[in-house]
N, CA, C and O atoms as a Maestro MAE file, in Angstrom:
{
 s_m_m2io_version
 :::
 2.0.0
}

f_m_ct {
 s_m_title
 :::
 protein
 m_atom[168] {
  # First column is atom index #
  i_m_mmod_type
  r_m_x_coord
  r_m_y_coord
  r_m_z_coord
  i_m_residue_number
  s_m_chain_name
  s_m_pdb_residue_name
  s_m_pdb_atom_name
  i_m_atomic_number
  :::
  1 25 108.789 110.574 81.958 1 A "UNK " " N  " 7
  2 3 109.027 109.375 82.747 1 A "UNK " " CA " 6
  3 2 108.939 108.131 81.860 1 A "UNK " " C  " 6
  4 15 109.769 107.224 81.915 1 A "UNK " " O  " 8
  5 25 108.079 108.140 81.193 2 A "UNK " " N  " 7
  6 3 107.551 106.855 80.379 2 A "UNK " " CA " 6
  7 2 108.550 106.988 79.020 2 A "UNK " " C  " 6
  8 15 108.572 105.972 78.327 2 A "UNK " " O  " 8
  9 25 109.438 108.203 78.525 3 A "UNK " " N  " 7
  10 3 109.867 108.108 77.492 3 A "UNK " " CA " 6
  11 2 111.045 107.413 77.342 3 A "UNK " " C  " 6
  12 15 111.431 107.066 76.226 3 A "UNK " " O  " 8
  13 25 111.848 107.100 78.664 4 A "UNK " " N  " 7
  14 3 112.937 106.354 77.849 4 A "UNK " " CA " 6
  15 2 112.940 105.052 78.638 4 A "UNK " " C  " 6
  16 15 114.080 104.824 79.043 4 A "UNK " " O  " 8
  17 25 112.139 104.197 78.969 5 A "UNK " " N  " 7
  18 3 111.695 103.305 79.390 5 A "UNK " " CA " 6
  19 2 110.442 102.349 77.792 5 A "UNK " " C  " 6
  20 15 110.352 101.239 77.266 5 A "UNK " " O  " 8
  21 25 109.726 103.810 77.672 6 A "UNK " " N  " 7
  22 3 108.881 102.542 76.654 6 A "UNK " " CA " 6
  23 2 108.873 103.390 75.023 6 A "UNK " " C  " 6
  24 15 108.469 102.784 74.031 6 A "UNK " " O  " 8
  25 25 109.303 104.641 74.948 7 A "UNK " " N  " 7
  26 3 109.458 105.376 73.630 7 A "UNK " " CA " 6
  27 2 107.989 106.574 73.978 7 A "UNK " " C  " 6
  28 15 107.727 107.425 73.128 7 A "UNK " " O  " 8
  29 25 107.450 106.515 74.818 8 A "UNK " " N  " 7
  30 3 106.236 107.306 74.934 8 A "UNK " " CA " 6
  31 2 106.481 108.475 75.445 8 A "UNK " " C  " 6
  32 15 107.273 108.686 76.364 8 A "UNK " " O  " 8
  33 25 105.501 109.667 74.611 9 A "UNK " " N  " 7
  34 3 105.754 110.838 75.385 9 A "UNK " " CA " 6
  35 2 104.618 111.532 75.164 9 A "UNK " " C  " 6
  36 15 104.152 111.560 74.026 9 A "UNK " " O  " 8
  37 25 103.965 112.235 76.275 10 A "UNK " " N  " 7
  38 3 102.384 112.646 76.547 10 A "UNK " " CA " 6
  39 2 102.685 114.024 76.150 10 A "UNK " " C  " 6
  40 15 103.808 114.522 76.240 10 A "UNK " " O  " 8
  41 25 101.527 114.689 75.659 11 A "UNK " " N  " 7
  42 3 101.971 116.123 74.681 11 A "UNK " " CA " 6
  43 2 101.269 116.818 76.600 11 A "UNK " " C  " 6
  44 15 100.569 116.184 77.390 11 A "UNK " " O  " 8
  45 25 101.748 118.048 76.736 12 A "UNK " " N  " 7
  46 3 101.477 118.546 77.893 12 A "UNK " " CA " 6
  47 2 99.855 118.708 78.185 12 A "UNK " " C  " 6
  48 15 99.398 117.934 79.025 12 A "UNK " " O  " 8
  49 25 99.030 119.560 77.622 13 A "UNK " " N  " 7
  50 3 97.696 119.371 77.397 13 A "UNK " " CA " 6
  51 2 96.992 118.476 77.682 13 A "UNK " " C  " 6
  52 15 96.044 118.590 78.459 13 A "UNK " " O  " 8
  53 25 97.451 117.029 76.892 14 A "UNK " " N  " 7
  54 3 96.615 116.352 77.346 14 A "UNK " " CA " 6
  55 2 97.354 115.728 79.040 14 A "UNK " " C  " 6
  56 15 96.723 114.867 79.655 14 A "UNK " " O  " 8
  57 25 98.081 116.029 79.353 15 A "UNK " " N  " 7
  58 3 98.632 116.118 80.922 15 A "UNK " " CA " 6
  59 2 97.730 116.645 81.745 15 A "UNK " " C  " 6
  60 15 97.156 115.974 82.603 15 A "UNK " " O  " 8
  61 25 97.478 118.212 81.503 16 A "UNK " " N  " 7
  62 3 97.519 118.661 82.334 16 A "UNK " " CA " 6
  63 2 95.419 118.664 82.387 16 A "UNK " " C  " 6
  64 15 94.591 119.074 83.199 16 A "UNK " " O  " 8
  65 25 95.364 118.111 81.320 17 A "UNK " " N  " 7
  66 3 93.785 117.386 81.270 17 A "UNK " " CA " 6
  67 2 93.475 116.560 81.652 17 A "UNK " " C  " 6
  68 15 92.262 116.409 81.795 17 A "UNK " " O  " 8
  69 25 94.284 115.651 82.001 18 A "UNK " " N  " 7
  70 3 94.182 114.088 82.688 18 A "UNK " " CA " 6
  71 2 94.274 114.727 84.330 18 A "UNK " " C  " 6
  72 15 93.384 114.298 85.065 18 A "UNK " " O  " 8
  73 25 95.326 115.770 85.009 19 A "UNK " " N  " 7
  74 3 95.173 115.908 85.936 19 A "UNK " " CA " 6
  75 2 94.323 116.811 86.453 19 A "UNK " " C  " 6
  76 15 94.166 116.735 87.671 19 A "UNK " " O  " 8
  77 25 93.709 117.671 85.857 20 A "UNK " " N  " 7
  78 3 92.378 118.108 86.270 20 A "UNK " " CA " 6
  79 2 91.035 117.423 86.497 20 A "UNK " " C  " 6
  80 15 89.942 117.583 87.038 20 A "UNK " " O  " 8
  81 25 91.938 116.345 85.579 21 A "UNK " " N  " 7
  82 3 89.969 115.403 85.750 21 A "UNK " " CA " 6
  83 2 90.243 114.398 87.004 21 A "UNK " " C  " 6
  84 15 89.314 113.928 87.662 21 A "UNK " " O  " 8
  85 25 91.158 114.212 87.180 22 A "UNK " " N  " 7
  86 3 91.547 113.153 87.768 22 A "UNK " " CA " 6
  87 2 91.002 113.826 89.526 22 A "UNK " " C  " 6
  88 15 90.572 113.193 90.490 22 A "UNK " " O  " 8
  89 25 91.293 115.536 89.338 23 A "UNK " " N  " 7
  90 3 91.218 116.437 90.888 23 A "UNK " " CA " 6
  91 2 89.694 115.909 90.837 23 A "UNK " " C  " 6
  92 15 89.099 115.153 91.605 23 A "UNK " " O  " 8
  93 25 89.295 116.527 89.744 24 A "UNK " " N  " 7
  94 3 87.793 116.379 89.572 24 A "UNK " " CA " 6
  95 2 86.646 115.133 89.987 24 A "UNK " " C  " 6
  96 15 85.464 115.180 90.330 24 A "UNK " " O  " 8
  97 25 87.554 114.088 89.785 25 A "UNK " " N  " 7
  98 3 87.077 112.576 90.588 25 A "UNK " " CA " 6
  99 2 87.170 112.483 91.449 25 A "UNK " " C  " 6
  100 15 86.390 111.738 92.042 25 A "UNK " " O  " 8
  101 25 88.114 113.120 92.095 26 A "UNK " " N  " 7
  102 3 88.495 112.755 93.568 26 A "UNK " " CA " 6
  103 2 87.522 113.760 94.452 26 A "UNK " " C  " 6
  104 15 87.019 113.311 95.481 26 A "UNK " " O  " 8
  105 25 87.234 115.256 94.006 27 A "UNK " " N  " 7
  106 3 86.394 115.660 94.756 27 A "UNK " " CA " 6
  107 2 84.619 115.342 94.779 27 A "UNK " " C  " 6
  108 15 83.852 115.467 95.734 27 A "UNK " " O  " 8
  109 25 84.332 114.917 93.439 28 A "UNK " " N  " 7
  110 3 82.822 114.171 93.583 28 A "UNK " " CA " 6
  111 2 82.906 112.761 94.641 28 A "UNK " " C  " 6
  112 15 82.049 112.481 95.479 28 A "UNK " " O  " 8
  113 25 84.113 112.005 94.374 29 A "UNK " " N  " 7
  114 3 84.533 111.014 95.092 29 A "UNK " " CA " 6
  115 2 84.044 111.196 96.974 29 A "UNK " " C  " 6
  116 15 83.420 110.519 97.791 29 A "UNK " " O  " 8
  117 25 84.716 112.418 96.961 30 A "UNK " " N  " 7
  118 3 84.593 112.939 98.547 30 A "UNK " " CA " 6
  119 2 83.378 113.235 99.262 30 A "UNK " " C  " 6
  120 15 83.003 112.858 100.372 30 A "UNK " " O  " 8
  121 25 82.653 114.243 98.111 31 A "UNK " " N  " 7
  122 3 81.452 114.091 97.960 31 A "UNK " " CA " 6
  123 2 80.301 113.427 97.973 31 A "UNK " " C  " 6
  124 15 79.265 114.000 98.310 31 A "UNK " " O  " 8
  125 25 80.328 111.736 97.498 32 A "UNK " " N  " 7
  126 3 79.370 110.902 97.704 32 A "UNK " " CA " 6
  127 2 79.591 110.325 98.834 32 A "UNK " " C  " 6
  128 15 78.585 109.766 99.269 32 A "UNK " " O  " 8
  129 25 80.883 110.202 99.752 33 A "UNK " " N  " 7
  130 3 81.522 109.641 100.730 33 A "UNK " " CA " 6
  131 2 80.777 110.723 102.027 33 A "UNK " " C  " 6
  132 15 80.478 110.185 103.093 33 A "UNK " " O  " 8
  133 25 80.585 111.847 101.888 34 A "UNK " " N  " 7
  134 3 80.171 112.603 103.036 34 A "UNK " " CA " 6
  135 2 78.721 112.690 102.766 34 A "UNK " " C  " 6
  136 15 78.150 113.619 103.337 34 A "UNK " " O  " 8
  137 25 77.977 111.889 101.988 35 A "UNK " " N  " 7
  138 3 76.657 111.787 102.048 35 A "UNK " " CA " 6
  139 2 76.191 110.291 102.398 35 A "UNK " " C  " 6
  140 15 75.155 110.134 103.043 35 A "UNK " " O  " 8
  141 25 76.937 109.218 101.985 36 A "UNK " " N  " 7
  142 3 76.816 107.997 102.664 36 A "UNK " " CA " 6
  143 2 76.369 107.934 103.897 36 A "UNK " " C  " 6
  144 15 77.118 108.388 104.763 36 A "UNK " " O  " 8
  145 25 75.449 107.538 104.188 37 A "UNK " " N  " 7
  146 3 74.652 106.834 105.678 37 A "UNK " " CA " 6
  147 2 75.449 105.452 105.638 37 A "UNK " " C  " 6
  148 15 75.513 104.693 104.671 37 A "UNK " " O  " 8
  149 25 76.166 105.247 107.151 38 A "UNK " " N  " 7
  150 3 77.024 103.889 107.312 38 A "UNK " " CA " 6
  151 2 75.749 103.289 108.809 38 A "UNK " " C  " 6
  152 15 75.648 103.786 109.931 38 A "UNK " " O  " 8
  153 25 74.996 102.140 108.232 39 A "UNK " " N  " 7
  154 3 74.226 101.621 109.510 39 A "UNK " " CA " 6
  155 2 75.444 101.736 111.069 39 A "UNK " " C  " 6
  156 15 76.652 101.734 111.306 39 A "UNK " " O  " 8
  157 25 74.223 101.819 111.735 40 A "UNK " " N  " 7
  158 3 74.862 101.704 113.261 40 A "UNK " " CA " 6
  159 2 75.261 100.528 113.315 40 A "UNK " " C  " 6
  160 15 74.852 99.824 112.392 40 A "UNK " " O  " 8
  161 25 76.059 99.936 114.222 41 A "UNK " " N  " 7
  162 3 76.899 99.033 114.778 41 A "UNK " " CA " 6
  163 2 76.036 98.669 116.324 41 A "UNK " " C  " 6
  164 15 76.053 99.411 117.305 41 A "UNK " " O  " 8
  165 25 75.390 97.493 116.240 42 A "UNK " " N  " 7
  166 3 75.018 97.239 117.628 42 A "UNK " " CA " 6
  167 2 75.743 96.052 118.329 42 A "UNK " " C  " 6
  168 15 75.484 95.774 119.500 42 A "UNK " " O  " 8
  :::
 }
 m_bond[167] {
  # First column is bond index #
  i_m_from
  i_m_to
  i_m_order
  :::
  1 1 2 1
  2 2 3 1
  3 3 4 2
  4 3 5 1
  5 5 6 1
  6 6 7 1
  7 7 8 2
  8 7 9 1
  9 9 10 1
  10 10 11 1
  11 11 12 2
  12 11 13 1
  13 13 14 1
  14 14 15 1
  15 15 16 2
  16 15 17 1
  17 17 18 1
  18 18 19 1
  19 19 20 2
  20 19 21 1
  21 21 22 1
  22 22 23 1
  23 23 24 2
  24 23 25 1
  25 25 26 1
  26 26 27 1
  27 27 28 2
  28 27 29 1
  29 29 30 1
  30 30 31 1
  31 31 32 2
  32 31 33 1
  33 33 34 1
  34 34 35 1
  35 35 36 2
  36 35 37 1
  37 37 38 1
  38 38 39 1
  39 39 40 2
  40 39 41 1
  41 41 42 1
  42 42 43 1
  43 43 44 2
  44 43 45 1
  45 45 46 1
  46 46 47 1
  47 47 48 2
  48 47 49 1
  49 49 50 1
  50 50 51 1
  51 51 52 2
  52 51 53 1
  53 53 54 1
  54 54 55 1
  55 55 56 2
  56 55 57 1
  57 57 58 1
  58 58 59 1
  59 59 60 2
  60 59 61 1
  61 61 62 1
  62 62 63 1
  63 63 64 2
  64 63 65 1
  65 65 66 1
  66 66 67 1
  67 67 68 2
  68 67 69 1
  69 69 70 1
  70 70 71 1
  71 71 72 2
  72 71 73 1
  73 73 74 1
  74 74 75 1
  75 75 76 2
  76 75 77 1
  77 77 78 1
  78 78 79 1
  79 79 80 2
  80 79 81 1
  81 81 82 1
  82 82 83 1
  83 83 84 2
  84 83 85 1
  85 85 86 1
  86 86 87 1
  87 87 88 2
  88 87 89 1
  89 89 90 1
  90 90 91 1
  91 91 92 2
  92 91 93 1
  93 93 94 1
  94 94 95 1
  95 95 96 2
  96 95 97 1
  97 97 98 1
  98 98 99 1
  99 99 100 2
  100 99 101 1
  101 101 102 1
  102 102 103 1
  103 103 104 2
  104 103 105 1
  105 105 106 1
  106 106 107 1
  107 107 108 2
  108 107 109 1
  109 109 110 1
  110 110 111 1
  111 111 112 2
  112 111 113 1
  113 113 114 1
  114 114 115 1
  115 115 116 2
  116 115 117 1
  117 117 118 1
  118 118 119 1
  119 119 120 2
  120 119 121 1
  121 121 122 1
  122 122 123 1
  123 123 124 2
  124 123 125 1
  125 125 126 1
  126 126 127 1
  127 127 128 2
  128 127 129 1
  129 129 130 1
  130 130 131 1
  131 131 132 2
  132 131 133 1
  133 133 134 1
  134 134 135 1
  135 135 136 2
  136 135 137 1
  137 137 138 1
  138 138 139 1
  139 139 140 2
  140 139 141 1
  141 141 142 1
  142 142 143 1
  143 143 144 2
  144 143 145 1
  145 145 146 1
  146 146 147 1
  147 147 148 2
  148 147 149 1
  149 149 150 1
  150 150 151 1
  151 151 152 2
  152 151 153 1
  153 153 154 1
  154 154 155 1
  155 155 156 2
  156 155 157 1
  157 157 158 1
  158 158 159 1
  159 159 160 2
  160 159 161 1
  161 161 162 1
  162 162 163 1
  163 163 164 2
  164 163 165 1
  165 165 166 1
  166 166 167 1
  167 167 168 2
  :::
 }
}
């Protein structure tokens, strides 16, 4: 996508390392979100 727009081109590896970590954030992400206490609303 980025290669014939800016000359860049991502070797696959580190691709497919960026998108594992990226799963990987999103599920700790989810994680601190279903332990959050949100005060009551009076």
């Amino acid at each position: 996508m980025f290669e014939p727009a800016f000359g860049l081109m991502l070797r696959p590896e580190i691709a497919a390392l960026s998108m594992s970590g990226s799963s990987v954030i999103v599920a700790v992400n989810a994680l601190a979100l279903k332990r959050l206490r949100l005060p009551a609303v009076t």
